[in-house]
Each structure stands twice: as C-alpha cells, then as structure tokens.
Biopython code that builds the backbone (N, CA, C, O; Angstrom):
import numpy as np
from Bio.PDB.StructureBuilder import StructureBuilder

atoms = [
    (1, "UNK", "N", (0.847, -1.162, 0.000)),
    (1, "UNK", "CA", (0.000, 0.000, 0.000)),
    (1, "UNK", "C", (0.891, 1.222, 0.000)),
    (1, "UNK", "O", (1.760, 1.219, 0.872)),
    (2, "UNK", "N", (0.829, 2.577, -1.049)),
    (2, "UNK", "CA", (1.624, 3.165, -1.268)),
    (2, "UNK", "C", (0.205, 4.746, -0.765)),
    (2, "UNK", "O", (-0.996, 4.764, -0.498)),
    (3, "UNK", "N", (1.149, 5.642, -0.866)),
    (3, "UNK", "CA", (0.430, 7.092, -0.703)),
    (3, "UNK", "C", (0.255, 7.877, -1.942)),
    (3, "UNK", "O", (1.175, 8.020, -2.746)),
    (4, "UNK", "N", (-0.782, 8.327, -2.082)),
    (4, "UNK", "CA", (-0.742, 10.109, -3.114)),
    (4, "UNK", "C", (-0.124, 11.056, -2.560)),
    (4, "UNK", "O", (-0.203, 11.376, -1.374)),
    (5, "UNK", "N", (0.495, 11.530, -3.358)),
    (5, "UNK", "CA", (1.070, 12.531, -1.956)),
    (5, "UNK", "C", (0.435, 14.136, -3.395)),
    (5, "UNK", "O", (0.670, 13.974, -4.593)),
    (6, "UNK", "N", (-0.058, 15.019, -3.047)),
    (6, "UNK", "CA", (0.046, 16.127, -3.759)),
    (6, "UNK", "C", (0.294, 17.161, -2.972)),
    (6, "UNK", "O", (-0.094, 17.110, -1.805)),
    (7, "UNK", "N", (1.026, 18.363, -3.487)),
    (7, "UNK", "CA", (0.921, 19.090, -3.336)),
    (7, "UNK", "C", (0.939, 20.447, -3.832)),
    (7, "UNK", "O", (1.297, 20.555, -5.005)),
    (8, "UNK", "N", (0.648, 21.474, -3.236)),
    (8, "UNK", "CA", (-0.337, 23.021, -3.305)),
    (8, "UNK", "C", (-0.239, 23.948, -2.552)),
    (8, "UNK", "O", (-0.202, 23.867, -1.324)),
    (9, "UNK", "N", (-0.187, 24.915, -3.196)),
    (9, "UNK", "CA", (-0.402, 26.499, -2.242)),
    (9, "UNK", "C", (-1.507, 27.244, -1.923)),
    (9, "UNK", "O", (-1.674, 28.011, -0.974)),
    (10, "UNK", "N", (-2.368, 26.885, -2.968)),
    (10, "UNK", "CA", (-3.405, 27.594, -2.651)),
    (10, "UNK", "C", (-4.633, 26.118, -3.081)),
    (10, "UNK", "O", (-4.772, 25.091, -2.417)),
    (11, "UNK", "N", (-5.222, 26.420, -4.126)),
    (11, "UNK", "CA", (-6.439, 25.767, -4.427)),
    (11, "UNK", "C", (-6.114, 25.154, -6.056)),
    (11, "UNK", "O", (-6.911, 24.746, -6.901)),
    (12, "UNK", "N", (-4.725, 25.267, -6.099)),
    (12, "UNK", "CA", (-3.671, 24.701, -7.434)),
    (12, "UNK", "C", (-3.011, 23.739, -7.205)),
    (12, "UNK", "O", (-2.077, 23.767, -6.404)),
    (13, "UNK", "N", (-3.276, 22.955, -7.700)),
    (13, "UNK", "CA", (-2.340, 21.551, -7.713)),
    (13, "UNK", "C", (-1.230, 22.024, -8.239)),
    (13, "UNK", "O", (-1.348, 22.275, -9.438)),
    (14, "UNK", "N", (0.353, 22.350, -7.542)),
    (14, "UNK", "CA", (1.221, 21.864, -8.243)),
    (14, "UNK", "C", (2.157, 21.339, -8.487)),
    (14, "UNK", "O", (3.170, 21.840, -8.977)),
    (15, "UNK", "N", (1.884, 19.672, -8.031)),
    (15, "UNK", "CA", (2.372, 18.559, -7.914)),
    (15, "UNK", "C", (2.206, 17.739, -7.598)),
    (15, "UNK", "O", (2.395, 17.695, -6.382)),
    (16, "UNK", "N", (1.854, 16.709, -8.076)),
    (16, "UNK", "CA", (1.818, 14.900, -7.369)),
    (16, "UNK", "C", (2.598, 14.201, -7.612)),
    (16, "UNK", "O", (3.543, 14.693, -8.229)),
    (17, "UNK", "N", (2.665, 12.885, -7.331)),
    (17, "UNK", "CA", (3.281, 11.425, -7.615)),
    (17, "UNK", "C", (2.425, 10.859, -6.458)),
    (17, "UNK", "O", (1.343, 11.257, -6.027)),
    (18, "UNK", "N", (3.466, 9.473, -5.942)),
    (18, "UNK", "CA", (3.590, 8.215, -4.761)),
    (18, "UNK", "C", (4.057, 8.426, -4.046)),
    (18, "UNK", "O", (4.623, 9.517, -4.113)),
    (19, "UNK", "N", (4.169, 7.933, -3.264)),
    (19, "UNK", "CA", (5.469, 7.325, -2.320)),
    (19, "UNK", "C", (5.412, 5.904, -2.080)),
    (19, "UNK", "O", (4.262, 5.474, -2.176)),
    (20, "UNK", "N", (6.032, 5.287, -1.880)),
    (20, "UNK", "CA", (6.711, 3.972, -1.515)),
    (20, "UNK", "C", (5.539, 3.661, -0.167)),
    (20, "UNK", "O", (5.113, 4.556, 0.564)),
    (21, "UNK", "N", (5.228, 2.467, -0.075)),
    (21, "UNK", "CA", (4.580, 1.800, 1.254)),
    (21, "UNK", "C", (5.030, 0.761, 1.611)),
    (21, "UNK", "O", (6.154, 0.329, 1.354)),
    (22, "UNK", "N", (4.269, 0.301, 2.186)),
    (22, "UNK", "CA", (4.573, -1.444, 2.524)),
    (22, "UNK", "C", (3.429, -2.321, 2.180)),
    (22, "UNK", "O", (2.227, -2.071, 2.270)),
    (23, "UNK", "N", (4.120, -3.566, 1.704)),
    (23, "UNK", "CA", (3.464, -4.794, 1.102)),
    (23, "UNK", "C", (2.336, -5.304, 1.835)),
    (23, "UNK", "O", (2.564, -5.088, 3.025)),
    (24, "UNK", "N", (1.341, -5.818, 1.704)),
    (24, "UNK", "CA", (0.075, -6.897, 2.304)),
    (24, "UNK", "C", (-0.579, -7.686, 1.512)),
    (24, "UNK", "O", (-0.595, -7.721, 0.282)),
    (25, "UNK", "N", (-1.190, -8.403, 2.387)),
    (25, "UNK", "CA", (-1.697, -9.843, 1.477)),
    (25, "UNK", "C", (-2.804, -10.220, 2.578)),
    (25, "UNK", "O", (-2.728, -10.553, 3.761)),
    (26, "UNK", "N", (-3.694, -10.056, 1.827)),
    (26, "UNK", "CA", (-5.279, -10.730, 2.439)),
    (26, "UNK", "C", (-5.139, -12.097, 3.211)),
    (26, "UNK", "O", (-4.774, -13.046, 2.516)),
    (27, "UNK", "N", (-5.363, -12.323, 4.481)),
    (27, "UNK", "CA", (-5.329, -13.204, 5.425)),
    (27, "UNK", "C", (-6.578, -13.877, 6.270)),
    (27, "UNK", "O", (-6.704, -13.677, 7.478)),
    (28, "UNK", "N", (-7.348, -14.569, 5.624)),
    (28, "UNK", "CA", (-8.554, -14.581, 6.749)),
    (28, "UNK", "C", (-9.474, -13.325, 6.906)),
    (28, "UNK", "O", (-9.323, -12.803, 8.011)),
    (29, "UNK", "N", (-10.046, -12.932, 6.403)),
    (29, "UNK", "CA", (-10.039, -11.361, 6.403)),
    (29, "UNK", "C", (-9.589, -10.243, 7.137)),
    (29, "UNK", "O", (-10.148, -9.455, 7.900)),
    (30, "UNK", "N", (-8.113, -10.410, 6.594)),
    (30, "UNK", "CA", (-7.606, -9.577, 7.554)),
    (30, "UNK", "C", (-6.311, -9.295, 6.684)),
    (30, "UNK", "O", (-6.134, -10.131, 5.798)),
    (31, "UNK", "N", (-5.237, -8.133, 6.774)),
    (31, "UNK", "CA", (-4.636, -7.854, 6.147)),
    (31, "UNK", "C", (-2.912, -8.465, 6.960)),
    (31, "UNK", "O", (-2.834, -8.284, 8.175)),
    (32, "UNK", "N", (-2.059, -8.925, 6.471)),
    (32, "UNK", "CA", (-0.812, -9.330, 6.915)),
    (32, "UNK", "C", (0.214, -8.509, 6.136)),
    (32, "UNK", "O", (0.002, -8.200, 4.963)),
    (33, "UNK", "N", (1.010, -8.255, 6.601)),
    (33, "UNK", "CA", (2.404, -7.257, 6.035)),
    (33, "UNK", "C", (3.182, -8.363, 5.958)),
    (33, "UNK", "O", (3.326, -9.277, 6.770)),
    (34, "UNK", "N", (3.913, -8.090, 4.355)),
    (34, "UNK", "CA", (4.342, -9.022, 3.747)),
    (34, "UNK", "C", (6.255, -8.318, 3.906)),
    (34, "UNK", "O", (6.491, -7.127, 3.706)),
    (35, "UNK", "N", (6.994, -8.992, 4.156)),
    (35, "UNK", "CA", (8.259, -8.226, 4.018)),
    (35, "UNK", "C", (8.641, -8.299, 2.062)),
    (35, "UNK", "O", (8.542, -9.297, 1.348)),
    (36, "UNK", "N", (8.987, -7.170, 1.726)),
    (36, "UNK", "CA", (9.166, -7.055, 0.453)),
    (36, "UNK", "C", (10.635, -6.545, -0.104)),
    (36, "UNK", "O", (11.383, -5.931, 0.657)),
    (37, "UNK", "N", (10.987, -6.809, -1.378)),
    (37, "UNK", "CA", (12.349, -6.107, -1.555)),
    (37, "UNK", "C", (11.992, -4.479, -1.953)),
    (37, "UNK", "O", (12.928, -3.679, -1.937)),
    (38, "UNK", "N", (10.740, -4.050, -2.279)),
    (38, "UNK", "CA", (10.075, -2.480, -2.546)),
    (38, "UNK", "C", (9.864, -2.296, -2.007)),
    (38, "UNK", "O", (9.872, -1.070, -2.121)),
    (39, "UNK", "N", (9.443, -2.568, -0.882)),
    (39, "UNK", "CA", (8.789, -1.678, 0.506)),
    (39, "UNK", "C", (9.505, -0.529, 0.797)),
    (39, "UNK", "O", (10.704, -0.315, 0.617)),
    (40, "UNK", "N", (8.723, 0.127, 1.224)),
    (40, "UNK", "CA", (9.664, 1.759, 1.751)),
    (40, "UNK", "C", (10.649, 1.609, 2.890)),
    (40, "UNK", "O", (10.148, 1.102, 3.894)),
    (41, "UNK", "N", (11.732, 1.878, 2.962)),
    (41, "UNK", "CA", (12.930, 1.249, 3.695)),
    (41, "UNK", "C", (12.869, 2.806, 5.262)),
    (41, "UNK", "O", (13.750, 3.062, 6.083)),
    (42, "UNK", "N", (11.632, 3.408, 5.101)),
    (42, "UNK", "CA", (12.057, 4.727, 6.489)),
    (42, "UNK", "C", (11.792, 3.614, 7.595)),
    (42, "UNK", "O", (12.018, 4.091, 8.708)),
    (43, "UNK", "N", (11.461, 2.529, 7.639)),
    (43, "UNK", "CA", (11.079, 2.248, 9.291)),
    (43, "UNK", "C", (10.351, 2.956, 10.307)),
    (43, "UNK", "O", (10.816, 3.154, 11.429)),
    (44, "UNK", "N", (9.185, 3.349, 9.922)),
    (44, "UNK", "CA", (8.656, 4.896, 10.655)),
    (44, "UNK", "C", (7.172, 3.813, 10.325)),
    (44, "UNK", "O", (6.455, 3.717, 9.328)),
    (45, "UNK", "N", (7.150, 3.098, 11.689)),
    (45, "UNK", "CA", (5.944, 2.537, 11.585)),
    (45, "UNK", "C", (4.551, 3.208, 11.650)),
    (45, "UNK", "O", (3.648, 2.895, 10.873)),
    (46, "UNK", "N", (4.417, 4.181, 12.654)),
    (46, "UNK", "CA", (3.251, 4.924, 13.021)),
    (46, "UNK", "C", (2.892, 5.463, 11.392)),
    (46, "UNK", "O", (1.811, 5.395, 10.808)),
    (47, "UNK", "N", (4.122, 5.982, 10.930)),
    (47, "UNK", "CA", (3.716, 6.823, 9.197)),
    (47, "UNK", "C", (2.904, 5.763, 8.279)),
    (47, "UNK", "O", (2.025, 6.157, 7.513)),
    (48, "UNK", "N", (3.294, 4.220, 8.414)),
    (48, "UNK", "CA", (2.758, 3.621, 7.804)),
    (48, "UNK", "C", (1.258, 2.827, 8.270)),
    (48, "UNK", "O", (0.574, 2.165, 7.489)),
    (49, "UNK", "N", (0.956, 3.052, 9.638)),
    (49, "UNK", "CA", (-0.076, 2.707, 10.282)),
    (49, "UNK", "C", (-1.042, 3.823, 10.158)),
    (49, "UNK", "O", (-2.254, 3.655, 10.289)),
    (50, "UNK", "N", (-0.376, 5.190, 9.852)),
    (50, "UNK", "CA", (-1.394, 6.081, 9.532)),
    (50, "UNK", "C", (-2.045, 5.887, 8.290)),
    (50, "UNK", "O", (-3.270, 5.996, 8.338)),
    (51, "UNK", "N", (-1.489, 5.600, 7.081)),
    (51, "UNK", "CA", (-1.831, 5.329, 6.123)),
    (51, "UNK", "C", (-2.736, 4.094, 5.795)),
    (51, "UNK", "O", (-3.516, 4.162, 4.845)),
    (52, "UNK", "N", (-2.636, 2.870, 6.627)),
    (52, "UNK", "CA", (-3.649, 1.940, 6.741)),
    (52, "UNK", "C", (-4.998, 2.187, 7.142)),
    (52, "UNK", "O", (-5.967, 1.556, 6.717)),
    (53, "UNK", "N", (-5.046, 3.317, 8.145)),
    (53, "UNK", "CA", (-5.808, 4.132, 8.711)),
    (53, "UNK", "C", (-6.907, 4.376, 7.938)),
    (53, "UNK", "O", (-8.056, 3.935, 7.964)),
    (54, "UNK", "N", (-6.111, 5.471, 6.969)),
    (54, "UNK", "CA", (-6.634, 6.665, 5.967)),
    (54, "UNK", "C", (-6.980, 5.346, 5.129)),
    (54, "UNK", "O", (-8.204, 5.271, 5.028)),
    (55, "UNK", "N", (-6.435, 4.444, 4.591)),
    (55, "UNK", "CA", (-7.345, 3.613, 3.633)),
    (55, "UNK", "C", (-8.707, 3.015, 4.236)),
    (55, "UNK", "O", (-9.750, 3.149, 3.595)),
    (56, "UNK", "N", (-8.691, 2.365, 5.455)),
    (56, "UNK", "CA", (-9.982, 1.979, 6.511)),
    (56, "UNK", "C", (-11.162, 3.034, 6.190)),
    (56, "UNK", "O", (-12.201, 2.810, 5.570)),
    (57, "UNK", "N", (-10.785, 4.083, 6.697)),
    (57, "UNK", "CA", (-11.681, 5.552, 6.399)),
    (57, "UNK", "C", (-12.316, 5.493, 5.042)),
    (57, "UNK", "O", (-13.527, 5.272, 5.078)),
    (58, "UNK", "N", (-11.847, 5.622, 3.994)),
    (58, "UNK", "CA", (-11.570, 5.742, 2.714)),
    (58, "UNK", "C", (-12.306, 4.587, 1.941)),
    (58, "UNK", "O", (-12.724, 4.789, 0.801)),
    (59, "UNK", "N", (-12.487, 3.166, 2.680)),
    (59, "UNK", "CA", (-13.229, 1.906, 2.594)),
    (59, "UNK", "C", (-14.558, 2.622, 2.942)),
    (59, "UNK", "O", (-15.306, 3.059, 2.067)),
    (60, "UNK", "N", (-14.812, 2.717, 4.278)),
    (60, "UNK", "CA", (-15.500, 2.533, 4.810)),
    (60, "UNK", "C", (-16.787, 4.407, 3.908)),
    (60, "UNK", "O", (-18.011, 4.503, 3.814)),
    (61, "UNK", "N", (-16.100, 5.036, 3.652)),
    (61, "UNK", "CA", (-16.495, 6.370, 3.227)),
    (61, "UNK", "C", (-17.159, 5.835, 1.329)),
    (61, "UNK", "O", (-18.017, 6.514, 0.765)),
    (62, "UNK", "N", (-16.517, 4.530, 0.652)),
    (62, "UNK", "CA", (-17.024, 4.844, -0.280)),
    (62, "UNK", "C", (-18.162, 3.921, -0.629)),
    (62, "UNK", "O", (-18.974, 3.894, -1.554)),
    (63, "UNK", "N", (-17.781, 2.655, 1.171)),
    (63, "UNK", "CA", (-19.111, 1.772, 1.206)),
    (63, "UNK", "C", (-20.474, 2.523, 1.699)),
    (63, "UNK", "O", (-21.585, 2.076, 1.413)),
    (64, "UNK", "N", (-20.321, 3.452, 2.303)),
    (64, "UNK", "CA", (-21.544, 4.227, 2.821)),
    (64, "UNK", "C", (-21.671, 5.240, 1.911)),
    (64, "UNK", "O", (-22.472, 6.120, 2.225)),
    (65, "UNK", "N", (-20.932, 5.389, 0.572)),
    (65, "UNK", "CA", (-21.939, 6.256, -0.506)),
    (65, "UNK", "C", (-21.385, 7.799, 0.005)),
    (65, "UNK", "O", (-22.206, 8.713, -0.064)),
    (66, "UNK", "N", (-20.037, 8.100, 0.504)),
    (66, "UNK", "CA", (-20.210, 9.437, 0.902)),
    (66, "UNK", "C", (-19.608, 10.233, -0.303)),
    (66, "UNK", "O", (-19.682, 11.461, -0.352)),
    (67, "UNK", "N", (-19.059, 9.543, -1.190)),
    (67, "UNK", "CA", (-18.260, 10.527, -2.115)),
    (67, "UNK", "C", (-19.278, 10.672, -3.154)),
    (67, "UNK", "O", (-20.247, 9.951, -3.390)),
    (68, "UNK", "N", (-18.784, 11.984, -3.864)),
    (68, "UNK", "CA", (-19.830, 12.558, -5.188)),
    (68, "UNK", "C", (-18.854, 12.287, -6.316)),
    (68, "UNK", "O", (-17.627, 12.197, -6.310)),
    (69, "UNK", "N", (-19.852, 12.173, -7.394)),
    (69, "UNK", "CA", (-18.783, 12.100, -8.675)),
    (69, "UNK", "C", (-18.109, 13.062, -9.083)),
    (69, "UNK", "O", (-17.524, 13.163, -8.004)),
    (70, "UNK", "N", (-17.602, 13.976, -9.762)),
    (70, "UNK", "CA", (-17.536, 15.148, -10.219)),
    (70, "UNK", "C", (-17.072, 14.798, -11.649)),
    (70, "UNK", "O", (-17.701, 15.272, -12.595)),
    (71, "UNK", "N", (-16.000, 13.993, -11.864)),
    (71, "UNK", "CA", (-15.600, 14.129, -13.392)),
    (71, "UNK", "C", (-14.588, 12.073, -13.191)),
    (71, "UNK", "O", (-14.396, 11.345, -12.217)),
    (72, "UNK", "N", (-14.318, 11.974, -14.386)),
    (72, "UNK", "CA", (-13.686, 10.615, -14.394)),
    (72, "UNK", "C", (-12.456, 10.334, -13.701)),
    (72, "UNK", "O", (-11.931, 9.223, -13.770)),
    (73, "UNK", "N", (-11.849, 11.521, -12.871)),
    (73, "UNK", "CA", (-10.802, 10.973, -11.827)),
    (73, "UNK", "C", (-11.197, 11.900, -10.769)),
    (73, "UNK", "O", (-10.288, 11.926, -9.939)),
    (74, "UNK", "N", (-12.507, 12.952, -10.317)),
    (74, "UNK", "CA", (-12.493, 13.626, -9.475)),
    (74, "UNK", "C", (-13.739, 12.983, -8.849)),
    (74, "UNK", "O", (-14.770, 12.478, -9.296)),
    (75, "UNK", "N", (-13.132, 13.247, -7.423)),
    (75, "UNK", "CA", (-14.639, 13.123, -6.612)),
    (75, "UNK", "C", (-14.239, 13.977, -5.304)),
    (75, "UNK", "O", (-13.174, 14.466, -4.925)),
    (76, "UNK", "N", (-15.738, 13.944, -4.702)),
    (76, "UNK", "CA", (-15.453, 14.849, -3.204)),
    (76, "UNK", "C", (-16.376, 13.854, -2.137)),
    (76, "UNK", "O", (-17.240, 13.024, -2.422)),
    (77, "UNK", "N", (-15.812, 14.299, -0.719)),
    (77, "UNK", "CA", (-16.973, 13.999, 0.115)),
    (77, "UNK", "C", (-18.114, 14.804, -0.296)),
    (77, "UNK", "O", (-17.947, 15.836, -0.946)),
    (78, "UNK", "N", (-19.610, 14.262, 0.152)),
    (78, "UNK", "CA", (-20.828, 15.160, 0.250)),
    (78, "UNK", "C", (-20.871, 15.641, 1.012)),
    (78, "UNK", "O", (-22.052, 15.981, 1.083)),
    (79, "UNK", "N", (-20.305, 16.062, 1.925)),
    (79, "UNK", "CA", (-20.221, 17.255, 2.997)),
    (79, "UNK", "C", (-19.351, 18.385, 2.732)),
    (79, "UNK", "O", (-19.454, 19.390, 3.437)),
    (80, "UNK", "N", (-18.439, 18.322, 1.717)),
    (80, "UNK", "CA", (-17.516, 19.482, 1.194)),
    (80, "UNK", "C", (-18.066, 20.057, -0.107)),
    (80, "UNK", "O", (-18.244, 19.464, -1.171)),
    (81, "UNK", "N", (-18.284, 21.255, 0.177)),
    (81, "UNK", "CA", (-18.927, 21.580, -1.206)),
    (81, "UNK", "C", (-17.594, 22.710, -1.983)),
    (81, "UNK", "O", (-16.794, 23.556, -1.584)),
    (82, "UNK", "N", (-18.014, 22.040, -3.359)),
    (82, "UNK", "CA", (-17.079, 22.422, -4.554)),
    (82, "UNK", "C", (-16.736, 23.970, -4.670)),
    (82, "UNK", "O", (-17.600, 24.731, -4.235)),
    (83, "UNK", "N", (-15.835, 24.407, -5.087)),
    (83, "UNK", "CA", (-15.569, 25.707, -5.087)),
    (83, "UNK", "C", (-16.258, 26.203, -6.701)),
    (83, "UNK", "O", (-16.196, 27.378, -7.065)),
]
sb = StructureBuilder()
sb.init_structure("model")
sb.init_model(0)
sb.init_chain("A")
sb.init_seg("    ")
for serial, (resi, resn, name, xyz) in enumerate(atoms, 1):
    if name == "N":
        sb.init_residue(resn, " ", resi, " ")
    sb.init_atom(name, np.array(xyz, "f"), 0.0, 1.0, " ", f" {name:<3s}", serial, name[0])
structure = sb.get_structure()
C-alpha cells in the first residue's frame, strides 16, 4: 500500500506522484504485512499505520456512498462543497 502525496499552495495543484509503502496480502479477512524487496525502507511505523488508517476511512467512506462524482478521476466527500 503506497500514498498520493500532492501538493499546493493555494487551491492549485502543483504537484503529485507516490510514495513507496509497505506490502500486504489478504489473510482470513484480515490484512498481513508481507516483508518485500520495494517496501519503503524509512522504518517509521506509526507513518505507515497512519496510512492503513486513511485507507480503513476511505473503505468505509465509499461503502456508505459518501463521495460525489464530479468528473472521471475527481470526486469529493458530500459534505464538502465544490468551489
């Protein structure tokens, strides 16, 4: 599992890519961390437990219908309204 990372100054994108994560593999329903030769080598576990986090959220936000469409790679929560 890897990150988006973008960033911005104002309400302008200007810049994205990835970053590097760490490996998993479906277990019983449950997720197991796989040791990998790509995995992100910081050792900064909490950084990567946050990010498991933000995907949980992110599950759970698009099983309950909270995001809107806007265009073929954009969407928002329905509680944030568009500028």
């Amino acid at each position: 599992m890897s990150g988006l990372v973008v960033s911005y100054s104002t309400n302008i994108v200007d810049g994205a890519g990835t970053n590097v994560g760490w490996i998993y593999k479906g277990n019983n329903n449950a997720w197991e961390r796989v040791d990998h030769q790509d995995e992100c080598p910081c050792n900064n576990t909490l950084r990567h437990q946050l990010q498991f986090s933000l995907l949980r959220m992110l599950n759970a936000a698009i099983k309950n219908e909270e995001f809107i469409t806007e265009g073929a790679y954009c969407y928002r929560h329905k509680n944030v309204q568009s500028a």
